[in-house]
C-alpha positions in Angstrom: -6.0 22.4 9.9 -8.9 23.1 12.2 -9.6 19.5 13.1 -5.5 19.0 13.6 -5.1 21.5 16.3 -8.6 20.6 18.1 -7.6 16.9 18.2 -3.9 18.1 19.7 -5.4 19.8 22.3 -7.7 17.1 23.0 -4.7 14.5 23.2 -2.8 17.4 25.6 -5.6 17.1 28.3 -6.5 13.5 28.0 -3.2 11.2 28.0 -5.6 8.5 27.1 -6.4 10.0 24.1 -4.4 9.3 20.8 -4.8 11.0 17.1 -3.2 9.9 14.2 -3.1 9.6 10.8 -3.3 6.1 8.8 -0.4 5.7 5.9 -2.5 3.2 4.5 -6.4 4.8 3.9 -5.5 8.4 4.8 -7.9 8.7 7.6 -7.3 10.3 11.0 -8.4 7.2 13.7 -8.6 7.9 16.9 -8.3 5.8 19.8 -9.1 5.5 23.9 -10.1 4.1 26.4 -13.6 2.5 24.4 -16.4 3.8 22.2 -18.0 5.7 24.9 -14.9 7.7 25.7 -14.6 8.2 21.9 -18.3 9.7 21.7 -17.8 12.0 24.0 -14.5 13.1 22.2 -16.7 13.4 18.6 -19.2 15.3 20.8 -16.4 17.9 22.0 -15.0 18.7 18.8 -18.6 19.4 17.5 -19.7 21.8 21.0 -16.4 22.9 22.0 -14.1 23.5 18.7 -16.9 23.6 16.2 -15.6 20.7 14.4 -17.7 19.0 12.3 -15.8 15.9 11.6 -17.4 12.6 9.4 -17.3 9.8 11.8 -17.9 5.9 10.9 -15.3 3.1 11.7 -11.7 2.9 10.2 -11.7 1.8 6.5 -10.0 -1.8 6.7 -6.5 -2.0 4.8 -7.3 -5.3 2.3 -4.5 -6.2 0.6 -4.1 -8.7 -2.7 -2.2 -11.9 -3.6 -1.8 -14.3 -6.6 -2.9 -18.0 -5.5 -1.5 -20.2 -8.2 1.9 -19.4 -10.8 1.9 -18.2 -14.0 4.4 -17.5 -16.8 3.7 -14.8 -18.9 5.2 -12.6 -22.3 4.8 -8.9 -22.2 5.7 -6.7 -25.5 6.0 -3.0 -25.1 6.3 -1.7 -28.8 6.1 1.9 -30.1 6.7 3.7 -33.6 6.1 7.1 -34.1 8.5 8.2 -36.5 12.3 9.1 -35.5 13.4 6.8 -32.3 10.5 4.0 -31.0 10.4 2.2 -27.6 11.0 -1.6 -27.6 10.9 -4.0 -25.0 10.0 -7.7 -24.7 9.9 -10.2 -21.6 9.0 -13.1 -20.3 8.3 -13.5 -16.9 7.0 -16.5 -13.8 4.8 -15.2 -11.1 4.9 -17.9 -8.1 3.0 -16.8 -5.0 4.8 -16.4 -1.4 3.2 -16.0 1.6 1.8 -13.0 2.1 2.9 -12.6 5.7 6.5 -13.4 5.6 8.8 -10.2 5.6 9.5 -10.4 2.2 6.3 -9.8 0.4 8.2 -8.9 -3.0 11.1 -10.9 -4.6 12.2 -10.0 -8.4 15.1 -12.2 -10.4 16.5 -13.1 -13.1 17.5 -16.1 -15.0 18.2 -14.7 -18.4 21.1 -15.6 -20.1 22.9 -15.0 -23.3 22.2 -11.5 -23.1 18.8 -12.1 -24.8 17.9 -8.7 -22.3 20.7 -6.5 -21.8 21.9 -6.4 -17.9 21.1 -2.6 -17.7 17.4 -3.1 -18.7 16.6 -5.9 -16.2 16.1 -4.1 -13.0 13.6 -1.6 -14.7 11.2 -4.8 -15.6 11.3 -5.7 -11.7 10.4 -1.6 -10.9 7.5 -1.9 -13.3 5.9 -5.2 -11.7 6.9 -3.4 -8.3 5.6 -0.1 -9.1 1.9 -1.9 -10.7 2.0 -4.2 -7.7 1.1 -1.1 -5.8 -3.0 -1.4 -7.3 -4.0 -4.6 -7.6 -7.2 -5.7 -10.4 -9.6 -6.4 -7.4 -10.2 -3.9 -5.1 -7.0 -1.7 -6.2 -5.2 -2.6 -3.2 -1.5 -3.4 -3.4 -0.5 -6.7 -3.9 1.4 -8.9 -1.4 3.7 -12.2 -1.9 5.1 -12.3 -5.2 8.0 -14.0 -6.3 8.7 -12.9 -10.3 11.7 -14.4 -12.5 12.3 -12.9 -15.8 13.9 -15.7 -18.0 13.9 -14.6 -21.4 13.0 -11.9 -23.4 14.6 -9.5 -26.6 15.7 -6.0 -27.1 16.0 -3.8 -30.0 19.0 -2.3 -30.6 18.1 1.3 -30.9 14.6 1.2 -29.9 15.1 -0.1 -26.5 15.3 1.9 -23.4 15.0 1.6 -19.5 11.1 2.8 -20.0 10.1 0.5 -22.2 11.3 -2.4 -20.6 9.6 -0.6 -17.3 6.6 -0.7 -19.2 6.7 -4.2 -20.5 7.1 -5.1 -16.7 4.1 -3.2 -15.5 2.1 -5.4 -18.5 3.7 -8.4 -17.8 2.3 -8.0 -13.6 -1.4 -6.9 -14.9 -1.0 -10.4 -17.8 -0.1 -12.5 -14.5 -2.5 -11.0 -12.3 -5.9 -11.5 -14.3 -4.4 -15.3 -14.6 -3.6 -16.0 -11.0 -6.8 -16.6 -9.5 -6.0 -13.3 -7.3 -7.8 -13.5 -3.9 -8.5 -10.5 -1.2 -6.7 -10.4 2.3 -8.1 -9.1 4.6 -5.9 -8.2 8.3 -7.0 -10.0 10.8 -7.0 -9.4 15.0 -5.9 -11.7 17.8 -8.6 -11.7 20.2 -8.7 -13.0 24.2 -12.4 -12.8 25.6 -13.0 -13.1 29.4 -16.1 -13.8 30.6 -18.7 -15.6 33.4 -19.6 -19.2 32.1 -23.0 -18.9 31.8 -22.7 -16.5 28.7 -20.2 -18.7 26.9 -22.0 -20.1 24.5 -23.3 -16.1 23.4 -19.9 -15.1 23.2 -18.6 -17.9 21.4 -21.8 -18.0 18.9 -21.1 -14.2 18.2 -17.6 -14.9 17.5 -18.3 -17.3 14.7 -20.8 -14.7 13.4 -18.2 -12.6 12.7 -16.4 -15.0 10.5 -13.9 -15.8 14.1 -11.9 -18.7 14.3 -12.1 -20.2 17.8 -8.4 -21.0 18.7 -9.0 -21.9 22.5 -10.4 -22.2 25.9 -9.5 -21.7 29.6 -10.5 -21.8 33.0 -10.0 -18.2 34.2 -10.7 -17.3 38.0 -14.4 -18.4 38.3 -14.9 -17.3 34.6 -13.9 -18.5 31.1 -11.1 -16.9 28.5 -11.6 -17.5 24.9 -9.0 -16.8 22.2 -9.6 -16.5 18.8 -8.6 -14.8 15.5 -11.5 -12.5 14.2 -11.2 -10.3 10.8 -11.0 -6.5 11.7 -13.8 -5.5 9.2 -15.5 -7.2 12.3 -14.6 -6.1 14.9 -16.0 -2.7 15.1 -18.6 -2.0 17.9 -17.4 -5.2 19.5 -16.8 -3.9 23.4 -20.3 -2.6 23.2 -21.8 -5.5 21.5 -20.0 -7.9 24.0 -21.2 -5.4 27.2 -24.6 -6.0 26.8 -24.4 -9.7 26.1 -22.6 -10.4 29.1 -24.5 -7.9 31.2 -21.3 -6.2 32.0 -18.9 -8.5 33.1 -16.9 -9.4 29.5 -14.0 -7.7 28.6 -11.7 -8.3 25.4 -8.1 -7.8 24.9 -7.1 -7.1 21.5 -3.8 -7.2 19.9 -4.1 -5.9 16.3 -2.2 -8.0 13.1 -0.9 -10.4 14.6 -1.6 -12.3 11.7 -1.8 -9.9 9.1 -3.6 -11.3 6.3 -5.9 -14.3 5.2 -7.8 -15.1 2.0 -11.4 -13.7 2.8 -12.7 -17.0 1.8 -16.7 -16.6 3.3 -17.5 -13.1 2.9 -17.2 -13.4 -1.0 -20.7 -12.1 -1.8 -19.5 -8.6 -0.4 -16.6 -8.7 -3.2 -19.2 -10.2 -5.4 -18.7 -7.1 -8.1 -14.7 -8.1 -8.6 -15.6 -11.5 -9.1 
C-alpha cells in the first residue's frame, strides 16, 4: 500500500534506514540510527508522502509455558445419528525449557493397541495446533514435552479428527493445571558510561526490572552489562542521554536469552491471574 512504497523509498535514500514487517505481532517496526532519526522519518511520511501512520513502540512478543507436569484424560464423543466421532486419551505434560531449540516434543508410550497407530500422530497435531494460543494472554506456548500413554477407540466411530480433537482438549485440560506462567523476551544490554553517573545508570537499570550481570573498567569510564526485559527498553537511548548528560551509549543485542518467567511485573497480568 501507500505506507509500503513511502517506507521503500525512504529505506532507498537512507541506507541506515530499515522497514519490515514482524511475523510475530503484524506490525511494520522500523529501525535507525536512534529515536531522533526515527522522528524525523514519522515526520516525512506525514509532510512528504501524506502518510498518516499510528506510531507507539513495538508490541512485545510474550510467549507461554507450563511450570509443573500434569497427566491428563480427554474424551471427544459425538452422536448425531448415522456415523459419530470417538476419541479418548490420556496424555503427561512435563515442562522443557523454553529456550532450548526444541520448544515442542510429542510421544507415545501406548501399547497394546489400546489407540490405533494411525490415530496417534493427529492427538500430537491437536496439542500442537492449540499450543499456538495459550489460556493467558493467547500467546503460543513454548516448552512442552507431551506422552500419550493410554487411551481407546471406537471401532466405527473413531476417526483422525476426533482423536485431533481429543488432543486439542487434552492441551487446554493440562494447561489450566500447570500453573502456566508468561515469558516475556528479554535483551542483552552493555552500558558505557563516565563514573560519576554510575550509580543513575545502574539504579535505572533495576527500575526496569534489569538484572545487573557485571562491571568493568572501560577507558576512564565504566561498562555495565546486564539483561533487561524488552517491554523495557523502549525510549531507553533518550532516557540514558539525558542522565549522563550525553556521554552514555548502550549496545544492544536483542534475544539473546529469549524468554524468562515475568515473575515482578505480575500486577500488569493481574486480569489472567
Amino acid at each position: 500500500g501507500k505506507m509500503g512504497e513511502a517506507l521503500a523509498k525512504l529505506a532507498e535514500e537512507d541506507p541506515t534506514f530499515r522497514a519490515k514487517t514482524d511475523s510475530e505481532t503484524g506490525q511494520t517496526i522500523i529501525s535507525g540510527m536512534g529515536e531522533l532519526h526515527l522522528e524525523i522519518i514519522v515526520d516525512r511520511l506525514l509532510r512528504e508522502f501524506n502518510v498518516e501512520a499510528n506510531v507507539g513502540a513495538p508490541q512485545v512478543a510474550y510467549k507461554e509455558t507450563f511450570t509443573k507436569p500434569v497427566d491428563v484424560e480427554a474424551k471427544y464423543a459425538r452422536q448425531s445419528g448415522g456415523r459419530g466421532q470417538y476419541g479418548h486419551c490420556k496424555v503427561k505434560f512435563e515442562p522443557m525449557d523454553a529456550n532450548s531449540e526444541e520448544t515442542y516434543r510429542f510421544d507415545s508410550s501406548v501399547v497394546g493397541g489400546a489407540i490405533p497407530k494411525e490415530y496417534i500422530p493427529a492427538i500430537g497435531e491437536g496439542i500442537e495446533e492449540a499450543a499456538k494460543c495459550g489460556i493467558l494472554g493467547g500467546f503460543p506456548v513454548l516448552g512442552i514435552h507431551a506422552t500419550v500413554w493410554d487411551g481407546s477407540y471406537h471401532e466405527v466411530d473413531s476417526s483422525e479428527m476426533a482423536f485431533h480433537i481429543a488432543g486439542s482438549m487434552a492441551f487446554k485440560d493440562a494447561m489450566a493445571k500447570s500453573s502456566p506462567a508468561l515469558l516475556e523476551p528479554i535483551m542483552k544490554v552493555e552500558v558505557t558510561m563516565p563514573e560519576e553517573y554510575m550509580g543513575d545508570v545502574i539504579g535505572d537499570i533495576n527500575s526496569r526490572r534489569g538484572r545487573i550481570e557485571g562491571m568493568d573498567d572501560l577507558g576512564g569510564g565504566k561498562i555495565v552489562r546486564a539483561f533487561v526485559p524488552l517491554a523495557e527498553m523502549f525510549g531507553y537511548s533518550t532516557d540514558l542521554r539525558s542522565r549522563t548528560q550525553e556521554r552514555g551509549n548502550y549496545l544492544s543485542l536483542i534475544h539473546i536469552c529469549r524468554c524468562r518467567r515475568i515473575e515482578r511485573c505480575r500486577s500488569r497480568w493481574s486480569p489472567y491471574h
